[in-house]
N, C-alpha and C positions, 0 to 999 in steps of 0.2 A: 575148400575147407571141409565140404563134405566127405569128399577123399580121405581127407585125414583124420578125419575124425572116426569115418568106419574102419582105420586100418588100428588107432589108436584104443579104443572103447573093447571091442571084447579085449585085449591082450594087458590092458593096463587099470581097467574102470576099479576093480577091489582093490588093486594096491594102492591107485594115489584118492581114493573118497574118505574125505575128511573123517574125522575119528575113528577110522578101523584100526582098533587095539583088539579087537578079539584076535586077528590072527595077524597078528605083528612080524613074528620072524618071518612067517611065511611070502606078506609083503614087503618084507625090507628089503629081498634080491629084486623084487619085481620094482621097486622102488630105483635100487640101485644100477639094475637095467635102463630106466628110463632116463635119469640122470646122464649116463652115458653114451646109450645107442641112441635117443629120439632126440637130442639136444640138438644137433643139425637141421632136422627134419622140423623140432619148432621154431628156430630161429629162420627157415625160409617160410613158416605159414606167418609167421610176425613181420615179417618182408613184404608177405603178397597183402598182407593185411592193412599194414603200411601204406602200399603204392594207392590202394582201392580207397582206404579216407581221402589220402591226396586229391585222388581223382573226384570224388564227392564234393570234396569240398572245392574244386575249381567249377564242378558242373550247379552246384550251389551260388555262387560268387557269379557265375555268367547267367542264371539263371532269376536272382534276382536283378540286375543291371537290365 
């Protein structure tokens, strides 16, 4: 998650932070960028994010028993 999140943050942190209207157009490609190119890339950290509650919650479950 780390991983991604330092490759994500400088290149995307002003365009997608919640009400930035002062420079709108200028976020909107960078907007429309992420939409597009990083949409793969969050649906496998939503994957690994996934597997890892899984695994919590079975290490949880044997952990109480």
């Amino acid at each position: 998650m780390k991983n991604y999140l330092d490759r994500i943050v400088p290149k995307y942190s002003d365009a997608l932070r919640a009400g930035n209207q002062r420079y709108e157009l200028r976020t909107a490609r960078k907007k429309v960028e992420w939409a597009v190119s990083e949409r793969q890339h969050a649906q496998a950290l939503q994957n690994e994010l996934r597997n890892a509650n899984a695994t919590l919650t079975v290490l949880m479950g044997l952990a109480a028993q």
